[in-house]
N, C-alpha and C positions, 0 to 999 in steps of 0.2 A: 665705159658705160656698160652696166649689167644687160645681159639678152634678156626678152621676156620672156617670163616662165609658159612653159607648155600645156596649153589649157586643160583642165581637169575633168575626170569624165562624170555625165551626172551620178549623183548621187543614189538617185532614185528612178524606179518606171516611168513616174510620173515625169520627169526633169527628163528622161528622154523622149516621152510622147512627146511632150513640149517640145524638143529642140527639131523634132523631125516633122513638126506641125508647122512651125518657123521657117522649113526647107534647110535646113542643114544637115547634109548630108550624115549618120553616122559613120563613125570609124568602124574598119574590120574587125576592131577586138568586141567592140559594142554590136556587129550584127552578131557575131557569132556568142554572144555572153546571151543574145534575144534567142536565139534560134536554140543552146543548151536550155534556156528556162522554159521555154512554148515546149522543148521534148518532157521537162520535166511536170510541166502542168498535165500536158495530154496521159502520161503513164501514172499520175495521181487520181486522174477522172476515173482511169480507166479501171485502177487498181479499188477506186469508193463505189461506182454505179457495176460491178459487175455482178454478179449472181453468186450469193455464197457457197463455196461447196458444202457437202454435204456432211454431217457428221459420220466417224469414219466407221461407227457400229453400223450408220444406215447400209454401207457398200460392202460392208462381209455376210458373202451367201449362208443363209440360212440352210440345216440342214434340213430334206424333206423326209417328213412325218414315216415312220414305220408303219410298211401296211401289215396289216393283219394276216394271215393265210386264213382260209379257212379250208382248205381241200378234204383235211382229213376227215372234218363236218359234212362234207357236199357229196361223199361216194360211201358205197356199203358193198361190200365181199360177201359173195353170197356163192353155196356151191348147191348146182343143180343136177343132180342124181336119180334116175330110177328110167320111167318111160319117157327119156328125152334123147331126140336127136343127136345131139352134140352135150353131151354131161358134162363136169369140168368146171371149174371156180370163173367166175364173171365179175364185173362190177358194174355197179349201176349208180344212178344218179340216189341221192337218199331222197325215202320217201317216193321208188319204183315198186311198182304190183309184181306179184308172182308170176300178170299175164307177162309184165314187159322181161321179168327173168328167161320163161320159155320160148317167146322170141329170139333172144339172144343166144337160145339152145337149139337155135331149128324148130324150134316144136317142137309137139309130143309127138309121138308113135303111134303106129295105127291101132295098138293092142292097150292104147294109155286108159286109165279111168278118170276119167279131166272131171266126170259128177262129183268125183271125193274131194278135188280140189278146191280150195276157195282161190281160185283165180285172181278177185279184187283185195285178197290180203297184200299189207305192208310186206315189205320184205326186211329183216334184219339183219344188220354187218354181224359176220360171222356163221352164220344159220348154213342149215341145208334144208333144200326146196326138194322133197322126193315126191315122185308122181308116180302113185301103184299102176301096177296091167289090172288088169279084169281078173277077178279073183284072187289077186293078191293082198295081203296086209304089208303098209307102210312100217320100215324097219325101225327100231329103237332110234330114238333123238331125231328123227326127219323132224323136221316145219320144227326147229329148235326156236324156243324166242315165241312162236305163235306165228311164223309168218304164213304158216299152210295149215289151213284147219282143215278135216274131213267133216264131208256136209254130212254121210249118213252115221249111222251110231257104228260103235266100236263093236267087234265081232269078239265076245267072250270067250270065244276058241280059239283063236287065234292071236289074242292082242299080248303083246309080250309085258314084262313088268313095267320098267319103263311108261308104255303108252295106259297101261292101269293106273298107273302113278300118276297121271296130268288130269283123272277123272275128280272133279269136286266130291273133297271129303274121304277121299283112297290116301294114303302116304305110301310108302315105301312099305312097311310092313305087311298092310294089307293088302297092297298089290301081288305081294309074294305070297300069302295068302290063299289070293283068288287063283294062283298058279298054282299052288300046293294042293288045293281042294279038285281043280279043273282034271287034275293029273289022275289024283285018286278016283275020281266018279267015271275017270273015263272020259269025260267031256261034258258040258254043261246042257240038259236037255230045255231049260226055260232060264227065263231073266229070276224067276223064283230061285231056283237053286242056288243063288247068291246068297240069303240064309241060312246056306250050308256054312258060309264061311265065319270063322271066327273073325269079332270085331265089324260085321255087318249086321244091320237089325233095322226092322221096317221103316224106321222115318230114314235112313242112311240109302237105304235100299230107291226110295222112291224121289229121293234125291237125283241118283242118277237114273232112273229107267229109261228113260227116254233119252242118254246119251251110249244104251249098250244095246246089246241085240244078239242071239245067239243063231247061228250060221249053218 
């Protein structure tokens, strides 16, 4: 008599919900074939509903934007020369007055002539800021740029080419001129005797009158 064959295990999920709904115990090969497939359903879930990462341009750092300098922009070298405390090259913020130059120089001197100065001029990179004593003329190329005008008129006896040179309507020629003729007279006795000069003539003349003045 043949043995009977060894029951066959279900086929399907379904064919063992049924047999464990029945009460029949499953076999250990069938919990453990339930318990690989419940691992593998849970790391399918987990693997569909998770948060996508991100693409991988988004997580490489960008690089940050190059600044600008602008320092060279923001300061001006300025040398401060003549009736000042402390003389000697400064820098300043751009777009500082000539007062904030002499601050930075101690001040002037007791013997300074601060009336010639325009105190509220710009100051420009590179320039020199000379403050005369009392009776003296500002040397060749002070207040370079325009940073220092002299409020009263230019002293005809005293003003070197150079400062003849920066009068509206003077060049270079006739500034050397007015030093050629100055030399010859002796010295200049009125704002007339600028007529003296060659390449000077009454509408030139009265152009500047009122930026000269004989001393």
């Amino acid at each position: 008599m043949e043995a009977p064959a060894p029951p066959q295990p279900p086929s399907s999920w379904r064919d063992r919900l049924d047999l464990i709904a029945a009460g029949v115990p499953p076999a250990p090969a069938q919990v453990a074939g339930a318990v690989a497939g419940l691992a593998t359903l849970v790391v399918v879930g987990w693997l569909l509903l998770r948060e996508p990462a991100p693409p991988p341009e988004a997580s490489i750092p960008r690089a940050a934007p190059a600044l600008t300098s602008t320092t060279a922009a923001a300061t001006v070298v300025v040398h401060a020369a003549g009736a000042v405390r402390r003389p000697g090259i400064y820098t300043l913020p751009a777009g500082g007055r000539v007062a904030d130059l002499l601050a930075m120089a101690g001040g002037a001197t007791s013997d300074a002539d601060l009336d010639r100065v325009n105190l509220a001029a710009k100051v420009v990179d590179g320039s020199q800021i000379y403050v005369p004593r009392r009776g003296e003329s500002a040397p060749a190329g002070a207040g370079n740029g325009g940073a220092v005008a002299v409020s009263g008129p230019l002293d005809l006896n005293t003003a070197t080419v150079e400062q003849l040179d920066e009068l509206p309507g003077i060049g270079p020629t006739t500034a050397k001129a007015i030093v050629d003729t100055r030399e010859r007279m002796g010295g200049f006795h009125s704002v007339d005797d600028l007529l003296e000069v060659r390449g000077i003539g009454p509408a030139k003349l009265d152009a500047i009158r009122d930026l000269v003045t004989v001393g």
